[in-house]
DSSP file (Angstrom, degrees, kcal/mol; ACC not computed):
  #  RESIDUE AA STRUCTURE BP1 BP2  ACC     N-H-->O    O-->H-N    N-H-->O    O-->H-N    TCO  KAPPA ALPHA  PHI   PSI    X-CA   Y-CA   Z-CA
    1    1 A X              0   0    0      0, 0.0     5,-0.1     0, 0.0     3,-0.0   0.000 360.0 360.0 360.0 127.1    0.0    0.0    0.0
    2    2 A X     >  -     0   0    0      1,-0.1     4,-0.5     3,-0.1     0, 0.0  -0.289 360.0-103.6 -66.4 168.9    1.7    3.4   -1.2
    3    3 A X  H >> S+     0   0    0      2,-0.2     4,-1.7     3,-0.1     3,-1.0   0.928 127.7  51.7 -27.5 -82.2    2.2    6.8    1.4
    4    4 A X  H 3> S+     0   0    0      1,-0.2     4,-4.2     2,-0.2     3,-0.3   0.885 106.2  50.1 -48.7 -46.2   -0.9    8.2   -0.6
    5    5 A X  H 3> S+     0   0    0      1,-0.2     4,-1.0     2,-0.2    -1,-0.2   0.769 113.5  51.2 -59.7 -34.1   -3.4    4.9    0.0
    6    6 A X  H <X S+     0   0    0     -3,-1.0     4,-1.5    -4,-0.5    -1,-0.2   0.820 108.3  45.4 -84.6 -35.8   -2.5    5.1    3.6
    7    7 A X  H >X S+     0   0    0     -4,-1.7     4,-2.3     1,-0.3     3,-0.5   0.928 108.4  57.6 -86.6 -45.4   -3.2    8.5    4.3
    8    8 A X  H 3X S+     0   0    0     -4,-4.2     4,-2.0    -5,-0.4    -1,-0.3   0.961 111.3  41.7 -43.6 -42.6   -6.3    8.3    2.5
    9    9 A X  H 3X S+     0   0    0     -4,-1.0     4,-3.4     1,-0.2    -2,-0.2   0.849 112.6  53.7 -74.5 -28.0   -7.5    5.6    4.7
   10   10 A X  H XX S+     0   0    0     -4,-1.5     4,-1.3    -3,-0.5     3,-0.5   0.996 109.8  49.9 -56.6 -74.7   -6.1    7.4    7.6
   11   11 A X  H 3< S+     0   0    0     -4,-2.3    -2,-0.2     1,-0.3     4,-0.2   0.744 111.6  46.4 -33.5 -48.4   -8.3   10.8    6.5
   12   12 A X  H >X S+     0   0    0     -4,-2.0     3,-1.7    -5,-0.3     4,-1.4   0.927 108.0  55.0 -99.4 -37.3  -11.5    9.1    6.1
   13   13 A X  H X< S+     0   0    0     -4,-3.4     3,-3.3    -3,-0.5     4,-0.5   0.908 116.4  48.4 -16.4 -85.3  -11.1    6.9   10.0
   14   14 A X  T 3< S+     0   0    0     -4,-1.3     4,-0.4     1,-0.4    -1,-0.3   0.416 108.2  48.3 -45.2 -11.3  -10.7   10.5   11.1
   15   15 A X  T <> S+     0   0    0     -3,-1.7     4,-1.0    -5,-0.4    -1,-0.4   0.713 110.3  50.8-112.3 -22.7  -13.5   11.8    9.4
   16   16 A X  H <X S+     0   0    0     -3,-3.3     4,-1.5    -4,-1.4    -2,-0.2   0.802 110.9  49.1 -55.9 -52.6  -15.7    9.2   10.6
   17   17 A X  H  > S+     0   0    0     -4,-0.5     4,-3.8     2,-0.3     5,-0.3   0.622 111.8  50.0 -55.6 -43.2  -14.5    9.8   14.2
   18   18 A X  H  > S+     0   0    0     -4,-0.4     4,-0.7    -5,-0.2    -2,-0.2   0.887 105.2  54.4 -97.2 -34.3  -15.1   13.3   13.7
   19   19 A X  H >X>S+     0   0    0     -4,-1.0     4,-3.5     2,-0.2     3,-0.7   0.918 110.8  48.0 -63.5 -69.5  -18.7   12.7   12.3
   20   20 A X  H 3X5S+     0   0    0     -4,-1.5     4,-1.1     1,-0.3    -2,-0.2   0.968 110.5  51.4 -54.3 -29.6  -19.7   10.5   15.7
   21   21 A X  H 3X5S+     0   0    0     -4,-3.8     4,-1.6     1,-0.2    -1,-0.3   0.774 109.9  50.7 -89.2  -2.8  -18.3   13.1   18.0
   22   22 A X  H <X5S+     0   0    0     -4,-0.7     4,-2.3    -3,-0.7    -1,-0.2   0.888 114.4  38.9 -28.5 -77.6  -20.3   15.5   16.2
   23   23 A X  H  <5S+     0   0    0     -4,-3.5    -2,-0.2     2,-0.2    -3,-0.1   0.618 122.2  48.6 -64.2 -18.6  -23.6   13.5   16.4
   24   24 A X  H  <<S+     0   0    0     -4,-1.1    -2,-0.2    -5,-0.6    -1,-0.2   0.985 130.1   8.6 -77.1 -58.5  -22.5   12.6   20.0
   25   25 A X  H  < S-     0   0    0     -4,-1.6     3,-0.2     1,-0.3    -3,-0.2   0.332  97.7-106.3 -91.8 -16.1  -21.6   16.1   21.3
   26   26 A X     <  -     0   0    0     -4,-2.3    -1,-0.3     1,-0.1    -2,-0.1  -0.192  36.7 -82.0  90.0 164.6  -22.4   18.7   19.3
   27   27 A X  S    S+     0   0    0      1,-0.2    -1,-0.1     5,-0.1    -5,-0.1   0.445 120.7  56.1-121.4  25.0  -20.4   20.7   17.2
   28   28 A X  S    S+     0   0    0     -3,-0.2    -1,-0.2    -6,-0.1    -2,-0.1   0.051  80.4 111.2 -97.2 -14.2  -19.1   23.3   20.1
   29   29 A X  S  > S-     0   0    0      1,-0.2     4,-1.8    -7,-0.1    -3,-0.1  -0.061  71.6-137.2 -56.4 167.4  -17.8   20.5   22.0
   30   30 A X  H  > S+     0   0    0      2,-0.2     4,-4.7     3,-0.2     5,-0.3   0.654 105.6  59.6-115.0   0.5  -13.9   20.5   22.1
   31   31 A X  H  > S+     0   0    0      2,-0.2     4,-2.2     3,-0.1     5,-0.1   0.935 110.6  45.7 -77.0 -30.8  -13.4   16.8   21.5
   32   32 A X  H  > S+     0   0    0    -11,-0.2     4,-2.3     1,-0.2     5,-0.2   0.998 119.2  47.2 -51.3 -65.0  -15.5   17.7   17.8
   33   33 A X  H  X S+     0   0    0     -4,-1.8     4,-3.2     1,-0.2    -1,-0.2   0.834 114.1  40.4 -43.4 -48.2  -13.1   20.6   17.8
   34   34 A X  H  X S+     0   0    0     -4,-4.7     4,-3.8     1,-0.2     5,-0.3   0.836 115.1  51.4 -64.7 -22.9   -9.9   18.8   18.5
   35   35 A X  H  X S+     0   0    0     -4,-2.2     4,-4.1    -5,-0.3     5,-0.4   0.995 110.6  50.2 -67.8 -46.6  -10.9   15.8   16.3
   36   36 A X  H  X S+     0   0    0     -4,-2.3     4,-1.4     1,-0.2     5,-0.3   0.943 112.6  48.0 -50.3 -62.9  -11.6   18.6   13.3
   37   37 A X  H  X S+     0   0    0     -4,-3.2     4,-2.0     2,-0.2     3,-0.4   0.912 112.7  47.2 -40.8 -45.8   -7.9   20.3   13.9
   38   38 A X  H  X S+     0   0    0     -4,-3.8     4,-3.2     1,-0.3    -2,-0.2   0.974 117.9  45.2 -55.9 -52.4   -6.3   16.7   13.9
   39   39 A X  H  X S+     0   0    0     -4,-4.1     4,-2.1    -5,-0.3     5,-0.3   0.791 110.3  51.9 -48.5 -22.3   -8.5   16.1   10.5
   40   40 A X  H  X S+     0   0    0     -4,-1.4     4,-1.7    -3,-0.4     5,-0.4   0.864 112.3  42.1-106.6 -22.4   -7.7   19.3    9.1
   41   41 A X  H >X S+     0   0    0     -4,-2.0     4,-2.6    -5,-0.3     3,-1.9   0.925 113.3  60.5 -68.4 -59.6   -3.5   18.9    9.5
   42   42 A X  H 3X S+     0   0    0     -4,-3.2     4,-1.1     1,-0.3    -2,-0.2   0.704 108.0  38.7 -21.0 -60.7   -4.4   15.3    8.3
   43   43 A X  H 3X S+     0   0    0     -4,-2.1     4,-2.9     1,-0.3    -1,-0.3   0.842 121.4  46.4 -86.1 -30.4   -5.8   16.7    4.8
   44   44 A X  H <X S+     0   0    0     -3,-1.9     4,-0.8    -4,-1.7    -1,-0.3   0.952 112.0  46.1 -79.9 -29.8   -2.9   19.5    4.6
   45   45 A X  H  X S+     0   0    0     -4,-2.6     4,-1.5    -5,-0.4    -2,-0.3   0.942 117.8  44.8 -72.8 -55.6   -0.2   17.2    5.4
   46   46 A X  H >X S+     0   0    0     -4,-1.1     3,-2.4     2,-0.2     4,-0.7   0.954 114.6  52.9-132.2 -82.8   -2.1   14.6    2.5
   47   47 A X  H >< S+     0   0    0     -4,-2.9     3,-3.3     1,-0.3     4,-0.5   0.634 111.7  47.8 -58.4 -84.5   -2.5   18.1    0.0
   48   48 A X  H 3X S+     0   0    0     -4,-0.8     4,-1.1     1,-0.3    -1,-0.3   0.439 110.2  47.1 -15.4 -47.5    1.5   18.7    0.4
   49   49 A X  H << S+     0   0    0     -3,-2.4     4,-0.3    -4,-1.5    -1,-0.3   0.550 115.4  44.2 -75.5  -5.6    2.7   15.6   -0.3
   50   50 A X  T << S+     0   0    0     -3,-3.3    -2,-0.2    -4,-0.7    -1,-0.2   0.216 111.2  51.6-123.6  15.3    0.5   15.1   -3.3
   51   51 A X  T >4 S+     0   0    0     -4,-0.5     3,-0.7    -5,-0.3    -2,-0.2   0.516 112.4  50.9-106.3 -34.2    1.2   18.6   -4.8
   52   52 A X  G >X S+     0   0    0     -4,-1.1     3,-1.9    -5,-0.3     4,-0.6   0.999 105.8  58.7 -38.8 -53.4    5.1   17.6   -4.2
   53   53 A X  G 34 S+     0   0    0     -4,-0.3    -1,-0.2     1,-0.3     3,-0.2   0.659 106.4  41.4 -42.8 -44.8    4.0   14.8   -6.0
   54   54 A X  G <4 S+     0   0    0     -3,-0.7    -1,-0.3     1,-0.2    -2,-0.1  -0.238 113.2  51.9 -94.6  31.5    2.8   16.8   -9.1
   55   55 A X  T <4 S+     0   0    0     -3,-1.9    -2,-0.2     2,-0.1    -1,-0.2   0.287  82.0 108.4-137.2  -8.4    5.6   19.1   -9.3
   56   56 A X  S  < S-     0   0    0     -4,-0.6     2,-0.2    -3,-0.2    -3,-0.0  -0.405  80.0-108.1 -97.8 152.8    7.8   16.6   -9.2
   57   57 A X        -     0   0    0      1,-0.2    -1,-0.1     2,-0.1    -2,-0.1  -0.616  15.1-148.0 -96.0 173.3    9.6   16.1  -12.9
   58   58 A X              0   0    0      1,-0.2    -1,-0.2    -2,-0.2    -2,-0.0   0.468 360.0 360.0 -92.4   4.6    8.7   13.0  -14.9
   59   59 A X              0   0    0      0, 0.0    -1,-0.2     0, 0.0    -2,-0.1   0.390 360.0 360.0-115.3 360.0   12.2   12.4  -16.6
């Protein structure tokens, strides 16, 4: 499984997670909040490595 395939799988756990404490807690709560920050480095850390990824040259 590549670096990209993992982090997808990773992102969408987390989004899942982030989706129950949501429905659990509300969406002032700060475990919803913390889970959203974690998610939201998750998805820049994922966009950085796959715009490296395209910049990178093919020859």
């Amino acid at each position: 499984m590549s670096n990209s395939e993992r982090m997808k799988l990773r992102i969408e756990m987390e989004r899942k997670e982030l989706n129950r404490l949501a429905q659990r807690y509300g969406l002032r709560h700060k475990r919803v909040i913390h889970q959203s920050v974690l998610l939201d480095g998750l998805l820049n850390k994922y966009n950085k490595f796959t715009d490296v990824r395209r910049k990178q040259p093919i020859a």
